[in-house]
N, C-alpha and C positions, 0 to 999 in steps of 0.2 A: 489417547490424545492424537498419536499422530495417522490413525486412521480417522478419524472424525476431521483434523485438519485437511486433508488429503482429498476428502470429500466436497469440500469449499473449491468452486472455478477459479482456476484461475492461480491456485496454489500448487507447489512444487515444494514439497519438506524434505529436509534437509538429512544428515545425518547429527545424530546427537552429539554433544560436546559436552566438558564439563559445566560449561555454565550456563546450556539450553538446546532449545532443537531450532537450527537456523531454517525458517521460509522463506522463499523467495514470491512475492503475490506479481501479477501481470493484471493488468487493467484496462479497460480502455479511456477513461476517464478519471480523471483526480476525484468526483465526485464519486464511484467507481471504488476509488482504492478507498477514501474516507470509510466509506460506507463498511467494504472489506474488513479494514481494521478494528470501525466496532464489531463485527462476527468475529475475530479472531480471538478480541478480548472477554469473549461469549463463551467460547471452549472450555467443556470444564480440564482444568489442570494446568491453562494459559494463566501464567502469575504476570505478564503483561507483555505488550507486544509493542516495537519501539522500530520505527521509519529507520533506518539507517542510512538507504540511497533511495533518489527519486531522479527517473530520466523523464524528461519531456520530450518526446519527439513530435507532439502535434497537440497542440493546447484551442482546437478550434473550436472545443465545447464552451472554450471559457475567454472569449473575447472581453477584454475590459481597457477601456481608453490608457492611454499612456498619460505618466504624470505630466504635470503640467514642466517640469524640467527637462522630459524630454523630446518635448515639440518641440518644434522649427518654425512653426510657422504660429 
């Protein structure tokens, strides 16, 4: 499993622990990492794979208007 993860862009695996092998994925899109995480969930011996942090340093792919509470104008 964790040469088959290893093989996935983007992926950095971890060392094993008792309760799993920690990944760290890099993306450049949230659509990007969505995407990612169904392949992880694909691996055979992945009994499931769970977000634990998300940084956003630049969300330009995904412009979406502001709610209406937080306009000014």
């Amino acid at each position: 499993m964790r040469r088959a993860l290893s093989k996935l862009a983007g992926v950095t695996v971890g060392e094993a622990t008792a309760t799993g092998l920690p990944v760290v994925a890099d993306t450049a899109t949230t659509r990007a990492a969505e995407e990612l995480g169904e392949r992880l969930q694909q691996v055979p011996g992945v009994r499931s794979a769970v977000l634990v942090y998300h940084n956003f340093e630049d969300v330009a792919d995904e412009v979406a208007p502001l709610p209406r509470s937080f306009r000014t104008s």
